[in-house]
C-alpha positions in Angstrom: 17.3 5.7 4.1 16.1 8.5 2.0 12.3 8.4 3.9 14.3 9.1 7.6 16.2 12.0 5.9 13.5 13.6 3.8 11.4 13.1 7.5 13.9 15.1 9.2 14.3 17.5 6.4 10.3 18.2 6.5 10.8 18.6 10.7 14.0 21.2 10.6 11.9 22.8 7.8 8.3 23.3 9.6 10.4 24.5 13.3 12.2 27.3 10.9 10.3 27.9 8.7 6.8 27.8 10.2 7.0 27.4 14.0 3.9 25.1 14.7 3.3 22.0 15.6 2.7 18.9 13.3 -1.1 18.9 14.5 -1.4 22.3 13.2 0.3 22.2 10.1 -1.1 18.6 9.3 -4.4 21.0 9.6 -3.3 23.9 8.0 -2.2 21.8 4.6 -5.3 19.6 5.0 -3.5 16.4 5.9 -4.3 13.7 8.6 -2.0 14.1 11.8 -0.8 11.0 12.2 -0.3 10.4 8.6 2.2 13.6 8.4 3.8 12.6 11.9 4.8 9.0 10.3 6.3 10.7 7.1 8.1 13.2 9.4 9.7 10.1 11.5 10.9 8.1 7.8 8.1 6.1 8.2 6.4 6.6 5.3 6.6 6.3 1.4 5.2 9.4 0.6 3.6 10.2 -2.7 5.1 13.0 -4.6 2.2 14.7 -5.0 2.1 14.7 -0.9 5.5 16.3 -1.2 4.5 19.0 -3.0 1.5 19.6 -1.2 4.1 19.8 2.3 6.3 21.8 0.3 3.5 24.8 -0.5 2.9 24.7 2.9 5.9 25.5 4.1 6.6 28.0 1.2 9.9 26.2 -0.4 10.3 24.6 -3.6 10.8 21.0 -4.1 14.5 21.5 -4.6 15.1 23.1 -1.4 12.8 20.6 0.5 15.5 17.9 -1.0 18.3 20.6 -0.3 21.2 18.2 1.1 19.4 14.7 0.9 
């Protein structure tokens, strides 16, 4: 399902790219915690402007974000 791989894309992504936790990149993009840990797990439908707000965050474009989905 394309939420569970654009979930894990977002994880591998903030590991590399950033190196902190969800808590404190849910903070550092101004997003609830537990909101960003369900989108990371494919749990949620994510809006796209929620996508692009991840995507600043962790510096990549929305074509790399969706690199290989």
């Amino acid at each position: 399902m394309i939420t569970e791989e654009l979930g894990k894309r977002i994880q591998e992504l903030r590991k590399d790219k950033t190196g902190l936790s969800q808590e404190k990149f849910a903070l550092q993009i101004d997003m609830d915690r537990s909101y960003f840990a369900s989108v990371e797990s494919g749990k949620r439908n994510i809006s796209i402007v929620n996508i692009k707000r991840i995507a600043d965050g962790l510096g990549v474009s929305l074509s790399e974000l969706f690199k290989g989905i």
